[in-house]
C-alpha positions, -999 to 999 in steps of 0.1 A, spaced: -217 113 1 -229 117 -35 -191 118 -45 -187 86 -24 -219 64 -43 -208 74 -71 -175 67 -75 -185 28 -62 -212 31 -87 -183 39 -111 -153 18 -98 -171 -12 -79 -150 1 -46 -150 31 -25 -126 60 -26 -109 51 7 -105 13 -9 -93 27 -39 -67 51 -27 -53 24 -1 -51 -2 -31 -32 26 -48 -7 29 -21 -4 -8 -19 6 -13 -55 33 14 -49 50 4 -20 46 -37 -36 64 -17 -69 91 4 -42 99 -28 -20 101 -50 -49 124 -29 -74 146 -5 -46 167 -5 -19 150 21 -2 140 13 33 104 3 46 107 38 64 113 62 32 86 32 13 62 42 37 68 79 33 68 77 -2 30 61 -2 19 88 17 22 73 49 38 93 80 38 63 108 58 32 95 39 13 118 3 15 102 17 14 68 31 -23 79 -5 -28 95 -22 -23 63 4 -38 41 2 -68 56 -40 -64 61 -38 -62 22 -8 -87 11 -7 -114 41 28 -102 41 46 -80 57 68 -55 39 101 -69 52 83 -103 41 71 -92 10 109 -76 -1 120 -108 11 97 -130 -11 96 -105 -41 136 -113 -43 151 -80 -31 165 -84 6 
């Protein structure tokens, strides 16, 4: 717990919020820039279920990542 106060202290967010944003910005980066499919996208993020990785991806974007590939140009 001392870790966890202070990295916030440090960062202004919490590990976990952190490492998800993290992920985020990579799979945003993957979906927008590759063909690679949602499934090896998810993988790649550190994600082993491709349906929590859409969960959260869409939790943080208001998109989905089919949505998001869509909108970013790349379908």
């Amino acid at each position: 717990s001392h870790f966890a106060r202070a990295f916030k202290r440090t960062t202004g967010v919490a590990p976990y919020r952190y490492v998800l944003a993290r992920r985020i910005g990579r799979a945003q980066s993957l979906l927008a820039d590759t063909r690679l499919p949602i499934i090896e996208v998810a993988a790649r993020c550190g994600y082993s279920d491709p349906g929590h990785f859409a969960t959260l991806f869409r939790r943080e974007t208001g998109y989905s990542p089919r949505q998001y590939r869509k909108e970013a140009g790349y379908v």
